[in-house]
Structure formats: structure tokens, C-alpha cells
N, C-alpha and C positions, 0 to 999 in steps of 0.2 A: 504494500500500500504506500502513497506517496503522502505525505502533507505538505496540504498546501494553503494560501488566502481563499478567503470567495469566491475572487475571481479566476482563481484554477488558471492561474497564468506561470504555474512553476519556479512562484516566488515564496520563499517560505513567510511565515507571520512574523514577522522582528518584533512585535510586541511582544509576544509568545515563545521566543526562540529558547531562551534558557533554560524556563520549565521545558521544552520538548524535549532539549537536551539533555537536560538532568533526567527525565522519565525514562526515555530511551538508555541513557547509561545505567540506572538503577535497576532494570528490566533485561538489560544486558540485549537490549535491541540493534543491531549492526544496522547501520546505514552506510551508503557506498562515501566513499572521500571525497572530502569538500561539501556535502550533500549540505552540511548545515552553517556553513565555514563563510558563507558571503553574505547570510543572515545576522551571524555570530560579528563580521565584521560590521555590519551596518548599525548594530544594536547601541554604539555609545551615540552616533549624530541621532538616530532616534530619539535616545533619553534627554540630549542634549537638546535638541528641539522641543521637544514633549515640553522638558521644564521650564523654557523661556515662555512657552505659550498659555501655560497654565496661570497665571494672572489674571490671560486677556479671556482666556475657555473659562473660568471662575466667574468671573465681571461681565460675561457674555459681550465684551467689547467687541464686537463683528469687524468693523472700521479697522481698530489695533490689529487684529491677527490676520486680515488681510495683509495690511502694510508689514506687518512681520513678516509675511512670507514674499515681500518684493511684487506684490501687487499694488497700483498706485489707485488713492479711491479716491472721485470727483462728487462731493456732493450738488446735485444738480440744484436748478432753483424748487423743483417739487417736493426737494427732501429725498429723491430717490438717487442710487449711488450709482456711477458709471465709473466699468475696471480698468483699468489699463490691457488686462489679460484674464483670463483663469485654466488653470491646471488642478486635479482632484488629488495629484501625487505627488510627491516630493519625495525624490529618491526612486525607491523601490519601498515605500510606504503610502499609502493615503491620509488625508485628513479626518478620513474617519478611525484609524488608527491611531491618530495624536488624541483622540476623543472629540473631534470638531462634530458641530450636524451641522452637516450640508444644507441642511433646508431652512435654518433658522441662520447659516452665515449668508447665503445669497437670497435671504425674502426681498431685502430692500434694492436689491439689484437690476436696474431697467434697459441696463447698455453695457455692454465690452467692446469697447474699442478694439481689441486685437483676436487672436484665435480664443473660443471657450471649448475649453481640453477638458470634457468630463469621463474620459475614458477611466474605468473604474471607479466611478464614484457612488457617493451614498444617496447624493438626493434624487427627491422623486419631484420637487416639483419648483418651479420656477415661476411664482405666479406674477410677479410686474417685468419677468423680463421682456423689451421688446426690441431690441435689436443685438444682433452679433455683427461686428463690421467684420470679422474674417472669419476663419473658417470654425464651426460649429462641429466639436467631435463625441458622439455621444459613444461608439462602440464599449460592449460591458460596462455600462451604467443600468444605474435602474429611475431614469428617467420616463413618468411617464402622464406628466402635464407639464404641457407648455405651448398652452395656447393662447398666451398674450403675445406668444413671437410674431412679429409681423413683417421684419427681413434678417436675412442672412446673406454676407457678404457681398450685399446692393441688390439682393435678389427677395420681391415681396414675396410673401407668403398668403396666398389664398384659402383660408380653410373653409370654403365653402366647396 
């Protein structure tokens, strides 16, 4: 058997990785070499992010931990936020591994300016976003409202 994330993308869970390790050594479970070794390496920038974020994941500062992660946020005149970008990953981890929800960090989100990378992410729904200026990537998400989109990358959207 293999373990793996949700998304069965042959990435081990770096939140998880230690305990797996420890299980499997205690159980005297062989795995092939290296099998846990790029998770094991991943695991301190994990922590290390984890903990810088944890303030703003606390204080549910959605804005802050945006801009932690090198997304720049434009508050519009409506009050709703436009991204410079969005990616659901950072590393070979997700946000919803840092403990993020997706759906409470991009409610207020109307616009990205740049590609929105939601390949493995957690949210399902995007209810004020209404433009993507570049390219919109949902593959493995669980995306599955988003019907305030009205264009993607100059192209409108007709959902009629």
C-alpha cells in the first residue's frame, strides 16, 4: 500500500510525516529508500511556515496571511479584495495543511489579476469572485461554485 495526500498525487502528508515514520518503524514496516526522505526533508519549512502563520490562522487575518505568502491584496473601493495571484500550494504542501480554509481566506475575493492556481485545493466555493485576468487552474480541487465568474483571461462567461 502507498500513502499518500488527498490528492493521490504521490506526495507524502508532511504534516503527518513523522508519526508515519515513527508507526512504520515501530511496526517494523519496510518502505522502499527515500520513500519518506523528501517529506522528512520538507517537514522543518513546513513547521516553519505553519508557525509564522499561526497569529494570522488565530486572528483569522485573511489580508495578513495572504500577504505572508507573497500575494499582494488590493482593497477595492466595494470593500472586496483583488490578488495579485493565487496558488492553493506552497511547496509540496497546501494551505489547507498549514490549517488555512480556503473558503473563509478567499470569501472576500472579486478579482486576480494574475493566474488563480487552485490545483489541489480545499475550497469549494468562491462566491464574489468575478474575474480571473489569467489563466484559471482548477485540476484536483474541489471546487464546485463559482458562479459569480463572469471572465476568465478577457474571455466572458455565459452561464446561461
Amino acid at each position: 500500500a502507498e500513502i499518500q495526500k488527498r490528492q493521490q498525487d504521490k506526495t507524502r502528508p508532511i504534516p503527518y510525516v513523522t508519526a508515519i515514520k515513527d508507526f512504520m518503524d515501530r511496526h517494523e514496516i519496510k518502505y522502499p529508500d527515500n520513500y519518506l526522505d523528501e517529506a522528512l526533508a520538507a517537514k522543518p519549512a513546513f513547521d516553519k511556515l505553519k508557525n509564522e502563520l499561526q497569529t494570522y490562522v488565530a486572528k483569522k487575518d485573511y489580508k495578513g496571511i495572504l500577504e505572508k505568502l507573497g500575494i499582494t491584496v488590493e482593497v477595492k473601493p466595494d470593500g472586496t479584495w483583488e490578488l495579485s495571484h493565487y496558488k492553493a500550494q506552497v511547496d509540496n504542501f497546501t494551505l489547507n495543511d498549514l490549517g488555512i480554509n480556503e473558503n473563509e481566506l478567499l470569501a472576500n475575493v472579486s478579482s486576480i489579476k494574475g493566474d488563480a492556481d487552485f490545483a489541489n485545493s480545499n475550497a469549494t466555493s468562491l462566491p464574489k469572485l468575478q474575474y480571473v485576468h489569467g489563466q484559471f487552474i482548477f485540476i484536483g480541487s474541489t471546487l464546485s461554485d463559482i458562479r459569480s465568474l463572469k471572465e476568465i483571461n478577457g474571455y466572458t462567461i455565459n452561464w446561461e
